[in-house]
C-alpha positions in Angstrom: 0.0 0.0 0.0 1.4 3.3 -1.1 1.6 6.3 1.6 0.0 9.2 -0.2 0.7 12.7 1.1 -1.6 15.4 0.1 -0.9 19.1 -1.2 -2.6 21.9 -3.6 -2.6 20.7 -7.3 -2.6 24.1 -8.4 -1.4 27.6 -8.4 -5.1 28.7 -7.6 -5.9 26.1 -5.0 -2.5 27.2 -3.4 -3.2 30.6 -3.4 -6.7 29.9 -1.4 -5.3 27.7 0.7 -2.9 29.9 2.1 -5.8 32.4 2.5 -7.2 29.8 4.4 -4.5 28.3 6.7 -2.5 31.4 6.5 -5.5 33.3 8.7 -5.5 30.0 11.1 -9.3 30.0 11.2 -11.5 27.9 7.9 -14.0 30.4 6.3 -17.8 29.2 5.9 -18.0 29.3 2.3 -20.4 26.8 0.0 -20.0 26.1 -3.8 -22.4 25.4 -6.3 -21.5 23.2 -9.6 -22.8 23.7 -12.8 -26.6 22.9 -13.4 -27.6 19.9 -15.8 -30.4 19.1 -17.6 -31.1 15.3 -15.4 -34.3 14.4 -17.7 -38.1 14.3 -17.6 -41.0 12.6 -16.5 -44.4 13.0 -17.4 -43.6 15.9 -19.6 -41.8 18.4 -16.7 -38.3 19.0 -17.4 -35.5 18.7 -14.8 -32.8 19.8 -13.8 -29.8 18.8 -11.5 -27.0 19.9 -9.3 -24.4 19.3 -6.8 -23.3 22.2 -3.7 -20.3 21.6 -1.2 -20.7 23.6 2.1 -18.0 23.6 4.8 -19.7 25.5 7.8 -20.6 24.4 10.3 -20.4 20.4 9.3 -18.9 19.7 5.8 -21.7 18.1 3.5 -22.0 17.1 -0.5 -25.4 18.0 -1.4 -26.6 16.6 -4.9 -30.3 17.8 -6.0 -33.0 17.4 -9.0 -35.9 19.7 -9.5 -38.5 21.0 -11.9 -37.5 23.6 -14.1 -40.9 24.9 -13.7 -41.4 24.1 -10.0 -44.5 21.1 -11.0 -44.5 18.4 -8.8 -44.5 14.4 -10.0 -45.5 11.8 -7.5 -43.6 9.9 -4.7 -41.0 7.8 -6.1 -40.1 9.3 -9.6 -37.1 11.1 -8.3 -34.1 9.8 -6.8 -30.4 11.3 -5.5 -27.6 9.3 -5.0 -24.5 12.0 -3.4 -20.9 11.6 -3.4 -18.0 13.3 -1.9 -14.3 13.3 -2.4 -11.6 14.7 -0.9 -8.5 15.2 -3.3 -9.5 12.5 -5.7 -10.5 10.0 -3.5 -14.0 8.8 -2.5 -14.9 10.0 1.0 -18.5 9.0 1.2 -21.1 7.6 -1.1 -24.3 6.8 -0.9 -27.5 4.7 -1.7 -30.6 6.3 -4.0 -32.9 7.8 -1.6 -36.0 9.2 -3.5 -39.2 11.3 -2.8 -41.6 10.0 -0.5 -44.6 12.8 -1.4 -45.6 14.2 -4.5 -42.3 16.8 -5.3 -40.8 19.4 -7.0 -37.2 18.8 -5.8 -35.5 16.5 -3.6 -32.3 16.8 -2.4 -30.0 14.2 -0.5 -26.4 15.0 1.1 -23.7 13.3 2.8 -22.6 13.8 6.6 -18.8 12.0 6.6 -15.4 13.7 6.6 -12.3 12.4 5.8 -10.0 15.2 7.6 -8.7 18.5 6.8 -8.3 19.2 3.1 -9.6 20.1 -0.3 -12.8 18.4 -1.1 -15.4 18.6 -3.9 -19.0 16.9 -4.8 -20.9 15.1 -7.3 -23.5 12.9 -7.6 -25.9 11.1 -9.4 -30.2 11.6 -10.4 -32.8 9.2 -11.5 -36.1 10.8 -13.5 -38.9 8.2 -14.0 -39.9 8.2 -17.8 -43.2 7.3 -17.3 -43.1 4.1 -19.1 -40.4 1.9 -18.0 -37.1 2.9 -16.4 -35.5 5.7 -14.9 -32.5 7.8 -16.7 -29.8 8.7 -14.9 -27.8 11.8 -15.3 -24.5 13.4 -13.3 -24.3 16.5 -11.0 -21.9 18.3 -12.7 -18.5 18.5 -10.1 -18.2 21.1 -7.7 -14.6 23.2 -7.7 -12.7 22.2 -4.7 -13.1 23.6 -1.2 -10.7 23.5 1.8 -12.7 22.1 5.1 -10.9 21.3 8.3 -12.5 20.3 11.8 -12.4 22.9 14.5 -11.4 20.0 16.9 -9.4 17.4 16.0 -11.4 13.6 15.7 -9.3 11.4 16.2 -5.9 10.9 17.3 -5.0 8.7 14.1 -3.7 11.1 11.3 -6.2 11.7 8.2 -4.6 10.2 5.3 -2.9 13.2 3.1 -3.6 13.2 -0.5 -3.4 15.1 -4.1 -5.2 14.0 -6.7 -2.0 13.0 -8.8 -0.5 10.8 -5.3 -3.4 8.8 -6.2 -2.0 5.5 -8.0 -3.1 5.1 -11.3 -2.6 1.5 -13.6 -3.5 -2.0 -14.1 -3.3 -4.5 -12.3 -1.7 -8.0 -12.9 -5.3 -9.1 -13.3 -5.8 -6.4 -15.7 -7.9 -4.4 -13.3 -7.6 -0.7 -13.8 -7.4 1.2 -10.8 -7.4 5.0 -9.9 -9.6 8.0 -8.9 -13.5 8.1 -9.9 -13.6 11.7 -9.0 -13.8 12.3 -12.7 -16.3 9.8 -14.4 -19.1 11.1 -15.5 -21.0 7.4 -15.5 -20.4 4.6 -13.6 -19.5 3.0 -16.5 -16.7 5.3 -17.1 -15.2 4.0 -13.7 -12.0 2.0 -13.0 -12.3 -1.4 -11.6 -11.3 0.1 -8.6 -12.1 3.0 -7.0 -9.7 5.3 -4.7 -11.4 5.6 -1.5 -10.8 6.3 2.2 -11.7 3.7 4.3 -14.6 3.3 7.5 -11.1 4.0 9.9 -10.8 7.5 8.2 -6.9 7.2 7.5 -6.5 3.3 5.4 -6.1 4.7 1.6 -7.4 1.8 -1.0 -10.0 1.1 -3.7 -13.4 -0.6 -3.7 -14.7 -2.3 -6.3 -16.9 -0.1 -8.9 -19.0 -3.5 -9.2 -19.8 -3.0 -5.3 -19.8 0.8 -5.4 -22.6 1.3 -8.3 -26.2 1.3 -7.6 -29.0 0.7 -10.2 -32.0 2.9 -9.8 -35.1 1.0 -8.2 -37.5 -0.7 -11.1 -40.3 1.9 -10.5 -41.7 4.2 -8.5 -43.4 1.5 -6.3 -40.2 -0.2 -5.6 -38.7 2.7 -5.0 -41.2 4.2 -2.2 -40.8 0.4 -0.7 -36.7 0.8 -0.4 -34.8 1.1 2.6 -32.0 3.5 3.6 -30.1 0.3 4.9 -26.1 1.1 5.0 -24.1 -1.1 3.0 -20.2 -2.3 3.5 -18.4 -3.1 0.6 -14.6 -4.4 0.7 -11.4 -2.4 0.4 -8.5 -3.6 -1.7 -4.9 -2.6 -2.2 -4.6 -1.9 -6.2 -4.2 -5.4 -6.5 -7.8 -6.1 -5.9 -7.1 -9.0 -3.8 -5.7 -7.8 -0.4 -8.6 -6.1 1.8 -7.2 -3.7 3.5 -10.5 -2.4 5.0 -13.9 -1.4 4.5 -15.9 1.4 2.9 -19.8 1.7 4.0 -22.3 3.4 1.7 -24.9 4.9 3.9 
C-alpha cells in the first residue's frame, strides 16, 4: 500500500489555501457546480445539481428539480450524493427518493475524511413514465478547503493530491485509480480510490460494489430502505482487503 501525502494541485488552490490556513481559522463558504439538464417525467423537465458547504459540518449536497417548480409523484425522483476529498472517494451513498408528491428532492452526505480540499458530485434518476428511470450526473463542484475545529481522532487523516493517487493496471488487468472524474459509472475503474470506515486506510473498492442501479419503479422505489451497506477495500491489486468502505 502506497503512503499518499496530500498538497494543492494548483497555483489557484495554493493561493486559497494559504488564505485559508494562512488566517488560522476555515472560512464558511459553500459552492455550487454547474446545473444539468437530469431528464423528464411526465412531460416536466429537470434539472440537477451538486453544492459543497463547509460550515458548520462539511456536506456534499446533490439535487433534481422542476425547471418549472411542477411536482410528480412519490418515487419518480431519486439522488444518489458523493464526496471526495483530493481524488478520492470520502463518502457515497445509496438512491434515496421522494416520499410525497415533489418538485425537488435533495439528499447529502454527513462523513469527513479530515482536513483538506474536497469537492461533490453525484448522481439523479427521472422516471420516464413508461419503463425505467434515466440517470444523469451533478456536474463536479470546484474544490473547497474544510478542516475540523477539533481534531477527531488521534489517528492522522490520510494526506492526499489528486496525482498521489496511483493510477494503472493490475496484474489481473484491473484498472485502478480515482473516480472523481467519471461522469458514469461505466466510465469507472475497476477500482475505485477511496478512504476507508477508519478515516486514515487509503485503498479502492470495487466499482461492481460501489454502483447502484436505480429501483425498477416508483413503487419499488417508495418500498426501499436507507439500509447502510459495507463493501470491501483492496490494495490496487484487488485481492488484499485492507478495509472497508460503507455506503450509507
Amino acid at each position: 500500500m502506497k503512503r499518499l501525502t496530500r498538497s494543492m494541485s494548483t497555483a489557484a488552490v495554493a493561493v486559497a489555501a494559504f488564505g485559508l490556513i494562512g488566517a488560522g481559522t476555515a472560512q464558511a463558504e459553500s459552492l455550487t457546480g454547474w446545473v444539468g439538464p437530469a431528464g423528464s417525467a411526465s412531460g416536466v423537465i429537470f434539472l440537477n445539481t451538486s453544492t459543497i458547504v463547509n460550515a458548520p459540518d462539511l456536506k456534499a449536497e446533490s439535487k433534481i428539480y422542476s425547471a418549472f417548480g411542477q411536482t410528480v409523484p412519490s418515487g419518480e425522483i431519486g439522488v444518489r450524493a458523493r464526496l471526495f476529498s483530493s481524488g478520492a472517494l470520502c463518502e457515497a451513498t445509496n438512491y434515496r427518493y421522494n416520499s410525497s408528491p415533489a418538485a425537488q428532492f435533495t439528499h447529502k452526505t454527513t462523513n469527513t475524511c479530515g482536513a483538506g480540499w474536497y469537492n461533490s458530485h453525484g448522481y439523479t434518476a427521472v422516471w420516464d413514465g413508461t419503463s425505467a428511470y434515466k440517470e444523469a450526473l451533478t456536474l463536479p463542484t470546484n474544490p473547497l478547503w474544510w478542516e475540523p475545529a477539533v481534531a477527531r481522532s488521534a489517528s492522522p487523516a490520510p494526506e492526499l493530491t489528486p496525482e498521489s493517487i496511483p493510477t494503472g493496471t493490475n496484474s489481473d488487468g484491473q484498472t485502478y485509480g480515482s473516480g472523481a472524474s467519471a461522469t458514469t459509472d461505466a466510465d469507472l475503474p475497476d477500482l475505485v480510490a477511496a478512504i476507508g470506515d477508519d478515516g486514515t486506510t487509503v485503498g479502492f473498492v470495487r466499482s461492481a460494489d460501489l454502483t447502484e442501479a436505480p429501483a425498477a419503479n416508483p413503487a419499488e422505489a417508495s418500498k426501499q430502505s436507507s439500509a447502510e451497506r459495507t463493501i470491501p477495500l483492496f490494495n490496487e491489486d484487488g485481492q488484499t482487503q485492507v478495509g472497508t468502505f460503507t455506503l450509507t
